[in-house]
C-alpha positions in Angstrom: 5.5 -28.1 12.2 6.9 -30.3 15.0 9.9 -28.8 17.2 12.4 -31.2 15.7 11.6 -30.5 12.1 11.5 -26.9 12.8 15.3 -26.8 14.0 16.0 -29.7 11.1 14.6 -28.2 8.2 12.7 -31.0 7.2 9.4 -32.2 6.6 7.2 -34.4 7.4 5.1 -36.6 6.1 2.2 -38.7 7.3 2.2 -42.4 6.3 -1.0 -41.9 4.5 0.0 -38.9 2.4 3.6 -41.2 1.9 1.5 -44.0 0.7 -0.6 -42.1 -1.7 2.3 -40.7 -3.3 4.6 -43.7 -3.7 1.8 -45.6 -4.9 1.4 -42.9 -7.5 5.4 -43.0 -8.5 5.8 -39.1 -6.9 8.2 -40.3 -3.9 10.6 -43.1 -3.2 10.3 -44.7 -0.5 13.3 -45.7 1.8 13.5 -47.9 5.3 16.5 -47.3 7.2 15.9 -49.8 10.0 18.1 -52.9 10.4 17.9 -56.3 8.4 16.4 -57.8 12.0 13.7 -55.4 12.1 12.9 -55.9 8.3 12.4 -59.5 9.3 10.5 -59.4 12.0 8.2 -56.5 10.7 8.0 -56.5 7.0 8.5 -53.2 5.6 6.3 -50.8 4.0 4.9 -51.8 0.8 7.2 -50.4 -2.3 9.8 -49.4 0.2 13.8 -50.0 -0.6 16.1 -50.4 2.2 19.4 -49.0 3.2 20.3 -49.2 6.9 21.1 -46.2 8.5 24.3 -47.8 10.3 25.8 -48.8 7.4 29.2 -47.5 6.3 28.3 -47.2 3.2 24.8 -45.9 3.6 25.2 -42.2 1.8 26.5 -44.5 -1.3 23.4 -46.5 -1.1 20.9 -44.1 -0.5 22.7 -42.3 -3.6 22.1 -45.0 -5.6 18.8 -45.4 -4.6 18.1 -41.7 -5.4 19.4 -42.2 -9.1 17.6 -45.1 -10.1 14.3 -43.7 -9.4 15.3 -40.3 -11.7 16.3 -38.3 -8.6 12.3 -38.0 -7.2 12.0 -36.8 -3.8 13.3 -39.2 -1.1 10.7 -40.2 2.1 12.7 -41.6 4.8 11.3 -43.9 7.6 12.6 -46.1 10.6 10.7 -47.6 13.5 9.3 -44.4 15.1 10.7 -41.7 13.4 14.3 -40.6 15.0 16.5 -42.3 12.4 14.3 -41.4 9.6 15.1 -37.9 10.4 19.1 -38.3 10.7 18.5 -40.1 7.5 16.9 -37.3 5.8 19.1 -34.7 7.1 22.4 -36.8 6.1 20.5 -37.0 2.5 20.5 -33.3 2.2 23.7 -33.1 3.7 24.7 -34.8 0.7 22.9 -32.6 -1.9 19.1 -34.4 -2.3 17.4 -31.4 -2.3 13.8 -32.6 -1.8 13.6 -35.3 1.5 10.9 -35.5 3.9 10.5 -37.7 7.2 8.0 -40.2 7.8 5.8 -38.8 10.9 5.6 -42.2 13.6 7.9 -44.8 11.0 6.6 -48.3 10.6 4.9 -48.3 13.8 2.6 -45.2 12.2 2.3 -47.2 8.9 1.3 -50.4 10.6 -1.1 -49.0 12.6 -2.9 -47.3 9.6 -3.1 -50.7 8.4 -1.0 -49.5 5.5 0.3 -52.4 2.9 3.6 -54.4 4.1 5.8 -56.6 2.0 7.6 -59.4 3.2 11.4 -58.8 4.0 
């Protein structure tokens, strides 16, 4: 357990234990970087997005949740930092079962992980 989950409360998640389970329908998968990143990187196969800056990002992450029958949320960003505020908002907000991606897309892309086009 890193320093920074140990004072959040929330785990992590290596992109290769995130990728096995959203392949396998046991995790949602959400990308909270910007629209410009999504276009210039892809993002992580099967992943839905909701930008962390956005006003109405609880609502969408919410929605999000509830579509997929409330499964546990995995958050992830570029490197990691806003994935975590994303997952601690989250269970600020009642989801009871969010982890953080360990090293965000740049972890994922360098494990040669699956990307879809933005």
């Amino acid at each position: 357990m890193t320093t920074q989950e140990y004072e959040s409360g929330i785990p992590h998640l290596t992109v290769e234990d995130t990728h096995k389970r959203r392949s396998s329908g046991d995790i949602t998968l959400i990308d909270v970087r910007t629209q410009e990143e999504w276009g210039q990187t892809g993002v992580p196969a099967g992943a839905h997005r909701a930008t962390l800056q956005d006003t109405d990002f609880v609502q969408q992450i919410e929605s999000i949740a509830k579509a997929s029958g409330d499964k546990p949320i995995a958050f992830t960003c570029a490197l990691g930092g806003r994935s975590l505020q994303a997952a601690i908002i989250a269970h600020q907000h009642g989801m009871e079962t969010v982890f953080n991606v360990d090293g965000g897309f740049a972890a994922w892309d360098a494990a040669n992980l699956p990307v879809d086009p933005a």
